[in-house]
N, C-alpha and C positions, 0 to 999 in steps of 0.2 A: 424563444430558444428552449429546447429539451436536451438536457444534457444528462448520461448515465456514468456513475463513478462505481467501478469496482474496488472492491477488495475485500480480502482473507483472515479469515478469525487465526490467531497465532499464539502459540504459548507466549505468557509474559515472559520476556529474557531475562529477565529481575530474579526469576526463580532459578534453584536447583533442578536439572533435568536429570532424571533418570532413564534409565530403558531397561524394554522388556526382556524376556529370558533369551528371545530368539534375535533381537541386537535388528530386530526392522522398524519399531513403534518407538515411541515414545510414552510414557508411564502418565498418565494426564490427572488421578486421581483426584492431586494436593494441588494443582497449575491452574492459574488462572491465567484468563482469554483475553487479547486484547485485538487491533488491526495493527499495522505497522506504518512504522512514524511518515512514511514515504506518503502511504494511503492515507494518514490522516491528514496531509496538506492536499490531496487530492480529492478531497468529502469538504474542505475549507474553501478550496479552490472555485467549486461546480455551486459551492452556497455563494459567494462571493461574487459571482458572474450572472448569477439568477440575479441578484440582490440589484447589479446594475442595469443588466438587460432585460430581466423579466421572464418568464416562461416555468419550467419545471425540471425538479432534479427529481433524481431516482437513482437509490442505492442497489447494487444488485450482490450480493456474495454465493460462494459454490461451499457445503458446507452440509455440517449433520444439521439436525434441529436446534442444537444449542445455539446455534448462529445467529437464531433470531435476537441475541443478547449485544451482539458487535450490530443488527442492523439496526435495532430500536436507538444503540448510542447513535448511529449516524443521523438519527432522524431528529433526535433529540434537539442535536447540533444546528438543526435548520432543513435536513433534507427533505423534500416535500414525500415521495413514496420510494418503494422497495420491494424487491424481486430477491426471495430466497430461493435458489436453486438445488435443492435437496437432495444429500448423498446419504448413503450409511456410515458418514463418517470416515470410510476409507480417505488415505491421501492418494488426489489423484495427482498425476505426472503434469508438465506444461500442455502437452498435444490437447490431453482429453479435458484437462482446463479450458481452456481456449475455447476448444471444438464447441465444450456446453455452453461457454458466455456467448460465443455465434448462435447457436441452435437458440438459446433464452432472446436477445436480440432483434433473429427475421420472426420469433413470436410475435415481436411488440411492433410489426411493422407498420399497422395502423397509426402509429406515434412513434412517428422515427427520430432516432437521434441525431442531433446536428453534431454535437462533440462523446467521443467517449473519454474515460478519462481515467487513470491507474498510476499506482504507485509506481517507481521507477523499478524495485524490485521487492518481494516480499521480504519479510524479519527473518524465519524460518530457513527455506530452501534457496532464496537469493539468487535465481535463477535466471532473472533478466527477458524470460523469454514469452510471458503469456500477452503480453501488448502486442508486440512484434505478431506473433501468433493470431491473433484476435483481429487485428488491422487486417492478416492477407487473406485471414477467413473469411472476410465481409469487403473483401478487394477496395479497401481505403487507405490514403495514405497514413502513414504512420514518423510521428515525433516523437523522440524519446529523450529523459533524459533533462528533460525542461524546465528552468527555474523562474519562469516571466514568459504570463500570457496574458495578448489583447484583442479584443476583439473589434476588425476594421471593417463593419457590412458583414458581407458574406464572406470574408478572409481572416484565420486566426495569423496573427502574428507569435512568434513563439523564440528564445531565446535559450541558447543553452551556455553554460558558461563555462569557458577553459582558461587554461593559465595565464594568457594574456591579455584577454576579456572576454567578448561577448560574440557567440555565432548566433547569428539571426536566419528564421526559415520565415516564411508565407506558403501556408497551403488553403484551397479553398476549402469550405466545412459542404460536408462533414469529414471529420478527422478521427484519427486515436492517438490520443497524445498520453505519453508517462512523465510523470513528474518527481521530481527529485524535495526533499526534506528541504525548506529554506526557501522555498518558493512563500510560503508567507508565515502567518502564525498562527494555528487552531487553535480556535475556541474550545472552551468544556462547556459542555452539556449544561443548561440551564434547567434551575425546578420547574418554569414552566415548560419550557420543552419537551424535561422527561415524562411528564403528566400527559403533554398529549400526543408526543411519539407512544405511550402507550395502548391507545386508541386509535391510531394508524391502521387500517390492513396492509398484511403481509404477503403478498401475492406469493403462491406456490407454486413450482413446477417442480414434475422429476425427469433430471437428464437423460439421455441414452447414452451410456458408456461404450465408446470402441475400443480398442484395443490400445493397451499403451505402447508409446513411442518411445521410452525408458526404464529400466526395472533398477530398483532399489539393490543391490545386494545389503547392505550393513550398513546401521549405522555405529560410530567410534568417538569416544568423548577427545574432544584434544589435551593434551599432555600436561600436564599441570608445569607450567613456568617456577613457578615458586616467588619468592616474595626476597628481597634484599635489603638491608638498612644498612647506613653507614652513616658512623658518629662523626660529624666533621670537627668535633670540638665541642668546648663551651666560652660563650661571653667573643671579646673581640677577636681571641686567637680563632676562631673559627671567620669571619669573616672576609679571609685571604683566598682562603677552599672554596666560600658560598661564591664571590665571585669569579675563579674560575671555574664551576659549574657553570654560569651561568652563561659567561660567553662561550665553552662547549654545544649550551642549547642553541649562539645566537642570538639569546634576550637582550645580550648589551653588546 
């Protein structure tokens, strides 16, 4: 089985964002980089399925040079190799996302992929759309949204889960399937891993950019909510208030 996991270097949410003077970028100086938590059961996922079935995984991200730092993590993790697709850094839109994991892709047709595999939506721009995108580029079905995958032969079985339980797909592979956060649980990088993901080759390419399919006007901080306490009391006279709090949430 060859299987390929994308994903996206992203500011850490953890931090304070800033933006630039012209309200388009984001201020990256003090920010540290991570993938999104979607993508990281998605690099857990493609380790886990090599681990049973056998074969090779291969991480691919669109991305400046820095990126090499989110691929070496993936490698660390277990991912056998890695395809840096290298920008200047610009953010590109979904289209010309997509367009370049297609274009990096019928590259490596020599060793084609049986499963592709992506976070349900990135940390950052939450867009939902570069799977979808990626699938009709390379005319394959497309899964999205997936929290339980199995492999039956040449058939992935795949589950998505809504309010009342469980929707079930079968599509024959090769597929693009996104996955959703809770699909299992990632591993951290081990010292020996990071030792010899360090020694890994990084395969290169640079994309050709078309034309974007969306333009950015501004970006805007959302509004600051503000923060509330209320003293419900002290000792037992407050405990009349804590419980009804509590059946307001529905806890009791």
């Amino acid at each position: 089985m060859n299987i390929l996991v994308c994903v996206k270097r992203v500011p850490d949410i953890g931090a304070k964002i800033d933006l630039t003077p012209d309200r388009r970028n984001i201020v990256t100086k003090n920010l540290g980089f991570t993938i999104s938590p979607h993508e990281e059961c998605a690099v857990e996922e493609a380790i886990q399925l090599i681990e049973k079935f056998g074969g090779s995984s291969t991480v691919l991200t669109l991305g400046p040079g820095a990126s090499e730092e989110q691929i070496r993590d993936c490698m660390a993790r277990g991912v056998d190799g890695s395809i840096l697709v290298e920008t200047d850094g610009d953010e590109w839109d979904p289209l010309q996302t997509a367009t370049a994991i297609v274009q990096a892709v019928k590259k490596n047709g020599d060793q084609p992929f049986d499963l592709i595999l992506l976070g349900n939506e990135s940390a950052d721009s939450a867009d939902f759309q570069v799977g979808t995108r990626v699938a009709h580029g390379l005319d394959l079905p497309c899964l999205s949204g997936m929290k339980d995958l199995e492999i039956q032969g040449n058939t992935l079985v795949a589950k998505r889960e809504v309010d009342d339980g469980w929707e079930v797909y079968e599509a024959a592979l090769p597929v693009v399937v996104t996955v959703k956060e809770g699909i299992n649980l990632p591993r951290y990088p081990s010292l020996r891993g990071t030792m010899k993901a360090k020694k890994k080759p990084v395969q290169r390419s640079t994309p050709q950019r078309i034309g974007p399919g969306l333009e950015m006007v501004t970006l805007k901080h959302p509004p600051d909510t503000g923060k509330e306490v209320e003293m419900l009391g002290e000792g037992p006279q407050a405990a009349p208030k804590v419980v009804e709090i509590l059946k307001s949430l529905e806890v009791i």
